[in-house]
C-alpha positions as CSV (number, residue, x, y, z in Angstrom):
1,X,-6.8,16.6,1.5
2,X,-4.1,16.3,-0.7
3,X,-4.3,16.0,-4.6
4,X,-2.0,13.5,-6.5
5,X,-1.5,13.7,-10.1
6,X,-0.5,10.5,-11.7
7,X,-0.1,9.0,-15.4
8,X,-3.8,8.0,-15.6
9,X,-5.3,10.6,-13.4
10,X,-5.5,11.8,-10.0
11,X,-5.7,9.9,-6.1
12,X,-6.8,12.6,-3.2
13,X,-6.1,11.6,0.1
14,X,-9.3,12.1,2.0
15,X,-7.7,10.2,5.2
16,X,-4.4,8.2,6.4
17,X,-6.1,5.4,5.2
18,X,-9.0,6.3,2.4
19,X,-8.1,7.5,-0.6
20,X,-10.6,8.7,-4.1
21,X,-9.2,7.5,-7.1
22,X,-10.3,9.3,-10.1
23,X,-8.8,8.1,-14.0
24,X,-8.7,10.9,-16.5
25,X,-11.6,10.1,-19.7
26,X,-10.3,8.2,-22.3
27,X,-7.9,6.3,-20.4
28,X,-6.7,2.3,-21.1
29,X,-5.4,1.3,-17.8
30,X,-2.5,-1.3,-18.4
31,X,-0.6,-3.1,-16.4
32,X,2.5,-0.6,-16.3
33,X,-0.1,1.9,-15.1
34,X,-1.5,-0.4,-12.4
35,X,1.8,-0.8,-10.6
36,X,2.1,2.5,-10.5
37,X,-1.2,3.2,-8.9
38,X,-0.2,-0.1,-6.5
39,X,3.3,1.7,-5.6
40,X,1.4,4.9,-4.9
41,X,-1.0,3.4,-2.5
42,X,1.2,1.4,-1.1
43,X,3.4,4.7,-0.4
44,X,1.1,7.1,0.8
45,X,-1.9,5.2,3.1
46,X,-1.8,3.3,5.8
47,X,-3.0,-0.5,5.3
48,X,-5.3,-1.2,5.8
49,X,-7.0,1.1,3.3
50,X,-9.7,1.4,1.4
51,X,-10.8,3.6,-1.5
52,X,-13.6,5.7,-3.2
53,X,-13.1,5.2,-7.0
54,X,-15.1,8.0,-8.5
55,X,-16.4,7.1,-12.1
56,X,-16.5,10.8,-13.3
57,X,-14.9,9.7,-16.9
58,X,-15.2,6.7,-19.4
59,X,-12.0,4.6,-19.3
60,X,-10.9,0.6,-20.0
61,X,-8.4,-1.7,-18.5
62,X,-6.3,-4.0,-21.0
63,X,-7.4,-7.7,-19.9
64,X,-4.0,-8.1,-17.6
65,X,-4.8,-4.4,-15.6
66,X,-8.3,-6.2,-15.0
67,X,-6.6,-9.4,-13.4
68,X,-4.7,-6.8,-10.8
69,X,-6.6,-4.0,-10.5
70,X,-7.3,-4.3,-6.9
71,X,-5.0,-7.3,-6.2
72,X,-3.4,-5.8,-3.0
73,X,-4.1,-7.4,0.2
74,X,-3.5,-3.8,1.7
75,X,-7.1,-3.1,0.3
76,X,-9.8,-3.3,2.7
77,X,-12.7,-1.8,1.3
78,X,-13.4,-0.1,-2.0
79,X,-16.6,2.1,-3.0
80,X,-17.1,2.9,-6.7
81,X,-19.3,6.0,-7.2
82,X,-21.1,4.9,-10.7
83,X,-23.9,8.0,-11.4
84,X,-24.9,5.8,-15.3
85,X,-25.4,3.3,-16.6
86,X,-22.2,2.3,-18.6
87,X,-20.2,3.2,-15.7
88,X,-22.2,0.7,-13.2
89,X,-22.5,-1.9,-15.8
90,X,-18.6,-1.8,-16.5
91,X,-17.7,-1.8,-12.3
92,X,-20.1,-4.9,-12.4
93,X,-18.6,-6.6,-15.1
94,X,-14.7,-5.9,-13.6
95,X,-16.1,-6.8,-10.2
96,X,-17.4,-10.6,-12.0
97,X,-14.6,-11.0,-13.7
98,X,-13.1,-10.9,-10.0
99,X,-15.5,-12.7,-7.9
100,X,-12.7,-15.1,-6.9
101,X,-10.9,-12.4,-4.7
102,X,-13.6,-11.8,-2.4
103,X,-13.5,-8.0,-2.7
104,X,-15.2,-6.0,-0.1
105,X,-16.9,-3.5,-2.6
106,X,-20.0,-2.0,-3.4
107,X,-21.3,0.7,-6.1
108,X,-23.1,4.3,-5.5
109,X,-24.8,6.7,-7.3
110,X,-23.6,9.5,-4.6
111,X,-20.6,10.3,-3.3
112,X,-21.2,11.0,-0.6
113,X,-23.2,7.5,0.4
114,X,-19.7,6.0,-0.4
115,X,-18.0,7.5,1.7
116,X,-20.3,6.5,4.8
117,X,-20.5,3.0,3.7
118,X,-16.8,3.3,3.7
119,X,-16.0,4.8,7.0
120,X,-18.7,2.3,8.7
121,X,-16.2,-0.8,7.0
122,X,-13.2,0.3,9.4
């Protein structure tokens, strides 16, 4: 495992191709910070990839980091670990706001029942 530290937080690389995501608290994700969370994915997996986004800290996205959040095809699977309420309720509502791209995702209260679901999606 290998810890990245980034603008917005951190990405550890768990596996060639599964990487946790975690954004620092208080954080507005915008769009500049997107592409550099794209660049570093695209940089340092192996697609197809997928990703355990760990909800440890409250953070937003600006309305245009929403749209393009997870917009890589290189993205094959993604588990949110969401332990309350506001966290699960804010994954739901980015996830509706994205229904039309079909992503492969699904939320946990436990790590580590994320990553299972996610090594079971290869």
């Amino acid at each position: 495992m290998k810890t990245h530290k980034l603008s917005f937080g951190e990405i550890i690389i768990l596996k060639a191709n599964l990487a946790e995501v975690i954004i620092n608290d208080e954080v507005l994700m915008d769009l500049d910070m997107v592409n550099e969370y794209h660049e570093f994915l695209l940089t340092h997996l192996e697609a197809p990839f997928s990703l355990l986004i760990n909800k440890k800290f409250s953070y937003a996205y600006t309305f245009r980091a929403q749209k393009v959040i997870a917009s890589l095809r290189e993205i094959k699977s993604m588990a949110v670990v969401a332990e309350g309420f506001n966290a699960k309720t804010s994954t739901n509502f980015l996830i509706s706001m994205n229904k039309g791209n079909n992503w492969n995702i699904k939320t946990f209260r436990l790590r580590d029942e994320a990553i299972i679901w996610l090594e079971k999606q290869d």
